[in-house]
VODOZA-307363 format. One record per residue (C-alpha): residue in one letter; x, y, z. Coordinates in steps of 0.001 Angstrom, whole numbers, plus 500000, padded with zeros to 6 digits. Example, Ala and Ser with C-alpha at 12.3 -4.5 7.8 and 13.67 -1.06 7.14 Angstrom:
# residues 2
a512300495500507800s513670498940507140
END
This chain:
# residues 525
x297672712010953045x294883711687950471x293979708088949023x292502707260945949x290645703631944982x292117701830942508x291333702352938808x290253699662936687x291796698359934052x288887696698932671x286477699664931671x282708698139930495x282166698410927010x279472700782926552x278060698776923595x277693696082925973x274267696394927206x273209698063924178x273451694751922283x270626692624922983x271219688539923084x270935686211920313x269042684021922057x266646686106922798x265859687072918926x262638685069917846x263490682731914669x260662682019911575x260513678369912504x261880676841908824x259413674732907532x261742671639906001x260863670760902430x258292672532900408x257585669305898475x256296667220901396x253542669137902063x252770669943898049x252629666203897818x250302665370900463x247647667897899627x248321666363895973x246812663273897406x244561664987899580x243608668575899530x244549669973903144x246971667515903982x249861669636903392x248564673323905320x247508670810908049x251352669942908280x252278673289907751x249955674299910710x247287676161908679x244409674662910053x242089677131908718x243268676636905019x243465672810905600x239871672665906798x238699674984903601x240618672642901120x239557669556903040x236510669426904572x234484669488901060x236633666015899759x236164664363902987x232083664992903056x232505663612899663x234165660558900941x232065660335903613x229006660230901591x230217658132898685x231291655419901546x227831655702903716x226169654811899863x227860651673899402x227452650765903070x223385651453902762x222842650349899657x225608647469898603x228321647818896455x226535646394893242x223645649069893636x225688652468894730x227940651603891686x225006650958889042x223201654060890527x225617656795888975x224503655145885607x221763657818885868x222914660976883235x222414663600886020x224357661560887914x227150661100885457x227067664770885016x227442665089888596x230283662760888991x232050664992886050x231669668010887365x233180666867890945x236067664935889393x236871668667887563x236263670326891218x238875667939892669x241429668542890303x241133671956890851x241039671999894546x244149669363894847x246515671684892024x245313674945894347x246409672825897780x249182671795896426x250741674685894420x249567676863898080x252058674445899558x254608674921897027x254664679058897135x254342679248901002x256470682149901738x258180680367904333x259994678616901683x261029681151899696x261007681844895938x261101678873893826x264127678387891363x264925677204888052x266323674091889298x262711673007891206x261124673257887564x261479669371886740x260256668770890349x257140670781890286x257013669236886864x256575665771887876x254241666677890824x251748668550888619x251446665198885792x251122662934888903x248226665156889710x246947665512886511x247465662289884672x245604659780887092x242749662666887323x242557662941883538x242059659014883495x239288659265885681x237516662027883583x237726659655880822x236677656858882153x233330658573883285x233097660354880181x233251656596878479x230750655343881120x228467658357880048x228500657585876452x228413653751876833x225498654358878760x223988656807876318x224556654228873658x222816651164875770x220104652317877500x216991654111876212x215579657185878030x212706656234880722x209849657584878170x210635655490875467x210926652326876969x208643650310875307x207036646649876201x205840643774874215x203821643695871351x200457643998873118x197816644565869765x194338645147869715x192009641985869557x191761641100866178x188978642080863573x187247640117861606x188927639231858395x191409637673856241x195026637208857930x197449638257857261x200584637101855005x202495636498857326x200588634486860078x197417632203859985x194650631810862495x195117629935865126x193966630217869452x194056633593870875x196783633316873892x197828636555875236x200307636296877715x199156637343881213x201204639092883680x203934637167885595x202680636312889072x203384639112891450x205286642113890503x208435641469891616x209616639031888762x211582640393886271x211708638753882741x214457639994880016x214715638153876827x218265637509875638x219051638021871830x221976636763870377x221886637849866463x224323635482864225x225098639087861516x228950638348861630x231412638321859217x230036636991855928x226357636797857035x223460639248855121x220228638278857469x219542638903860574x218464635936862521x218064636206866353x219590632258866928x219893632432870037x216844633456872363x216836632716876182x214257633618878640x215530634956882193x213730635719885058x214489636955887943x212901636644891201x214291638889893853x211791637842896881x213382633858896247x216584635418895450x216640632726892070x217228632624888513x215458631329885870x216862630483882482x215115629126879696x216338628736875943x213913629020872828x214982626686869937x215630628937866689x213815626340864321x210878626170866110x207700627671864262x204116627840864238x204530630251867231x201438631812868818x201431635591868667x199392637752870740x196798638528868205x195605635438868045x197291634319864781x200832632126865066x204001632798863040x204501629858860757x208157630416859580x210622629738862250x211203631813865241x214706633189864498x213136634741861895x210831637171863316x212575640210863869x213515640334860354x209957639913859375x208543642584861164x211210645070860203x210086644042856556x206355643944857162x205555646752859855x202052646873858616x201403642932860020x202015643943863101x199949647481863708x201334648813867070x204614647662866733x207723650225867253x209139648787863893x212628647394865542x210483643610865938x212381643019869187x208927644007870534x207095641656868458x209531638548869592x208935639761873162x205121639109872252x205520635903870477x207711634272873140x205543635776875890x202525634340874059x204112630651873366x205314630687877779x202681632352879246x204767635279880559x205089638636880644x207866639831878886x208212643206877970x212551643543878315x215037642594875997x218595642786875736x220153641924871769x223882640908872003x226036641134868504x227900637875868908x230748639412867033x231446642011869849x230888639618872118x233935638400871844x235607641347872788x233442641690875893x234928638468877833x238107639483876856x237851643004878325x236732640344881357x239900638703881168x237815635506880271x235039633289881780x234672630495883487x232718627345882195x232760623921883488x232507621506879973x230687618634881007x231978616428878336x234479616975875408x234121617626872003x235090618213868329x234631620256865559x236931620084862690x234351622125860368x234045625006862776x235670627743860794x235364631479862154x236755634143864556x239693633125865109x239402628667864535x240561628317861127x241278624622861692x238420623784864176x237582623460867296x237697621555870282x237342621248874241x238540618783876957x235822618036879464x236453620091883076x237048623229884018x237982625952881468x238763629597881533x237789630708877346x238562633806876084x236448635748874052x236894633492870834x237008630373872808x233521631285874450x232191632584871330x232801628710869545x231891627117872741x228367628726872734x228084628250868925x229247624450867489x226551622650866820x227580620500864120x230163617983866331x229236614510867007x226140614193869055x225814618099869540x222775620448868553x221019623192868973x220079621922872067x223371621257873188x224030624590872153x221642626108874128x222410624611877222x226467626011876449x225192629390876038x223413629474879252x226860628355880972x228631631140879171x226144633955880474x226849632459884082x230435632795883473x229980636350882713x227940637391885543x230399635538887647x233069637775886265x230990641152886907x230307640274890193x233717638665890583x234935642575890255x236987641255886523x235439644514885120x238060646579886839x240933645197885085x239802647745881908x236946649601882894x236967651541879697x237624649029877420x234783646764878542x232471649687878560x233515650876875178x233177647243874088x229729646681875834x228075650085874552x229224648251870417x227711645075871708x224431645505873446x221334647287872837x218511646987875191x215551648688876356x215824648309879878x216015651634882028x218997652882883446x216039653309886559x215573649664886857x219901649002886901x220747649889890949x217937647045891672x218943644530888981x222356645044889993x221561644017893708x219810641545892913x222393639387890470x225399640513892809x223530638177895435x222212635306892615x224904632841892653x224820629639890326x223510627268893313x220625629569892488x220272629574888932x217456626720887395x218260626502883680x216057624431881390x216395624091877361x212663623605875066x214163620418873606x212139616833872942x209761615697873676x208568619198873946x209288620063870038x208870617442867234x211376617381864510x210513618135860911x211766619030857844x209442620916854861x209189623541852931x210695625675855718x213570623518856096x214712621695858796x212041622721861816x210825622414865440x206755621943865692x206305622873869143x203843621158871482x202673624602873056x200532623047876394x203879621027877478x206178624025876577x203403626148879007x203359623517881463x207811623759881601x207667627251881972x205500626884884312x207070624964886845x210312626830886037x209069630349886721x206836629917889269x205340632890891373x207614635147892815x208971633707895995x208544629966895308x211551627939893968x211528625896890560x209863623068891038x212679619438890475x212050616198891084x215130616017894170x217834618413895333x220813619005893549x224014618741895245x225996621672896542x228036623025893824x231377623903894668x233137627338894716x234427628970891566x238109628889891046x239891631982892747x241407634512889945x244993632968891548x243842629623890803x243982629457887455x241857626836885679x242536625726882211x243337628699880156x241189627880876949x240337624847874431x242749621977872518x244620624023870186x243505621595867272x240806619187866855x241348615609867237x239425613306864649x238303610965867367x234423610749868069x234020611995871411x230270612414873563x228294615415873652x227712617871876489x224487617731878432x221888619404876780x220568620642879726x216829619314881188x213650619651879693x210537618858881900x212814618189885104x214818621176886693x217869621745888114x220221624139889725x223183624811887519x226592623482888884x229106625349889496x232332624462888083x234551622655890531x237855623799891691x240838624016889179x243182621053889863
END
């Protein structure tokens, strides 16, 4: 009997082994969003391939903005914030700094749009239009800011600073000739200012010219002396009365009308003074130079009118009013009933510190009062520069600054200034004010004047700019001033509103033959 095995049911299916597994199929690993990436190489360019594990294209978008970074960082480190961020005042620089700001723009829209059209992701629709939308103004908006806020900077600058070859000094003239003088000056001692002891002093002369609203001369009333000495780390201020005459000019002859005058002269009469450049700031920087003994050959001329809008593009400065007073009479920029002060601390704004530094006519105030205010105000601003105020509105303030100032220093000579004030602080600063006994009041012809008595006037500046590296010479120490007032701690926020009629005392006018460091204003309460 023949056998036979069993048949099975259960034939294999011949498509069985043909059929490879699932699991064995290698997936495109899926990415996740396409806007995660896009956005971090919006912020930084190679962010988002470095996410997307393209390490090549992240290190080709990258690596240029990070040596960038790198090297902007390693400046400030090496040379201090104050002097890396003066230094790109240079126009190749500002160039420069244009031309990368348009390179990064560029290289963060390619990053980011390579992010966006990775083929991973697949094609983009209509509905991701309002989202690639917004990502490409936040790219472009902040960057366009930028570009014109160095384009403002390069035009401020342009409109401040002179180019290196024209920078010119003082009025230095040839010795005299024999012969008649001139018009506008009679004989008088030869005094040419000699150099200021060692080279590394710096002296600027500080013009404020009174042409506002309503005036047709130009009168330079407010003239103050500073020095700098970067081996003693000190400043040196010292203000010139505006009535004073009978100054001695470096030819020889003196000036007999009054001081605040001169500018205005020499613009009228450019053949008195053969040499000059015409503008007269030169021929000031002479006379002053001449009268102190110094070598002056920078100035910087400050339209009080735009002043104003150069604290307030500081959010304000700090003063500390020594003692109140009134002005009912004061009538411009913005005080059509007067104005007045309580005694302490005071933050002004631009109006406010503009009548501060200019009442004169208040009980027991002058011009030498005066004086001694204005020197407080330009504290308060450098306090607010270095203070880091200016980046509240970068552009306004240097739009405001470049229809303000005009000077003649180099943008060469800014990195070092710069340094220099950033580490100046007002425990530092010796301010002094040409007041009696050192001038005689008068009143002729000329008006009301200030004879000066020139040997005591030499013998004050003197002891207050003294060779580089030696402090002012005072009588005793001054106390330790006290910190400024934090930005959080707010001090008071300007003057009365109105003027009371009560007599009240006069601020210090500052010292004559003795010296001081400034004070600090104390702590807001």
């Amino acid at each position: 009997m023949t056998t036979t095995d069993p048949v099975d049911d259960q034939a294999p299916d011949p498509s069985a082994d043909a059929a490879p597994s699932s699991a064995a199929v290698p997936e495109e690993r899926q990415p996740g969003s396409r806007y995660v990436p896009a956005v971090l190489s919006a912020v930084l360019p190679g962010l988002g391939q470095l996410r997307l594990g393209q390490r090549r294209l992240a290190l080709a978008f990258g690596l240029p903005i990070v040596l960038l970074i790198a090297g902007g960082v390693a400046a400030v480190i090496v040379q201090g914030p104050a002097r890396a961020a003066t230094t790109v005042l240079a126009e190749q620089a500002l160039w420069g700094l244009l031309g990368l700001q348009f390179l990064l723009l560029g290289s963060r829209l390619a990053a980011s749009g390579a992010a966006l059209f990775d083929r991973r992701f697949g094609p983009l629709r209509w509905r991701d239009a309002v989202l690639v939308s917004v990502l490409a103004i936040a790219i472009v908006a902040p960057q366009a800011w930028a570009l014109a806020a160095t384009n403002a900077l390069r035009l401020a600058a342009a409109e401040i600073f002179v180019n290196e070859d024209s920078n010119g000094g003082a009025w230095s003239p040839a010795p005299p000739t024999p012969g008649p003088s001139s018009a506008a000056a009679t004989a008088g001692p030869s005094a040419a200012p000699s150099a200021t002891p060692a080279d590394a002093r710096v002296n600027v002369l500080i013009i404020g010219v009174d042409a506002g609203v309503g005036r047709r001369t130009f009168l330079t009333d407010t003239m103050i002396v500073v020095s700098l000495d970067p081996v003693a780390g000190t400043v040196s201020m010292l203000s010139v009365p505006r009535d004073m005459v009978d100054v001695p000019l470096p030819d020889g002859t003196v000036f007999p009308a009054k001081i605040n005058s001169l500018v205005s002269w020499a613009r009228h009469n450019p053949s008195e003074f053969p040499g000059s450049d015409g503008e007269g700031y030169d021929v000031l920087m002479g006379a002053i130079g001449t009268l102190l003994e110094l070598r002056i050959d920078l100035y910087a001329q400050v339209s009080l009118g735009g002043f104003v809008s150069v604290i307030d593009r500081l959010d304000g400065v700090d003063v500390n009013v020594r003692r109140a007073f009134c002005d009912p009479g004061y009538r411009e920029y913005g005080y059509p009933n007067g104005f007045s002060i309580t005694a302490g601390l005071h933050r002004l704004d631009g109006q406010a510190a503009l009548a501060y530094a200019r009442v004169r006519k208040a009980s027991g105030e002058s011009d030498f009062t005066r004086a001694a205010r204005q020197q407080e105000v330009l504290s308060g601003i450098r306090d607010a520069i270095v203070r880091g105020r200016f980046l509240q509105d970068p552009v306004g303030l240097l739009d405001a600054i470049g229809r303000t100032i005009s000077t003649n220093v180099p943008r060469s000579m800014l990195p070092d200034l710069a340094a220099w004030a950033a580490e100046v602080d007002r425990a530092d600063t010796y301010r002094a004010v040409i007041a009696h006994p050192l001038v005689k009041s008068g009143f002729d012809e000329r008006g009301s004047i200030q004879v000066p008595d020139v040997p005591a006037i030499r013998a004050l500046a003197e002891t207050l700019v003294p060779p580089a590296g030696e402090l002012p010479d005072h009588p005793s120490p001054s106390p330790t001033p006290t910190a400024l007032p934090s930005d959080s701690a707010e001090p008071s926020t300007g003057p009365s509103p109105e003027p009371s009629n009560s007599t009240l005392p006069s601020a210090d006018p500052g010292p004559t033959a003795s010296l001081e460091p400034s004070p600090s204003p104390s702590a807001a309460p």
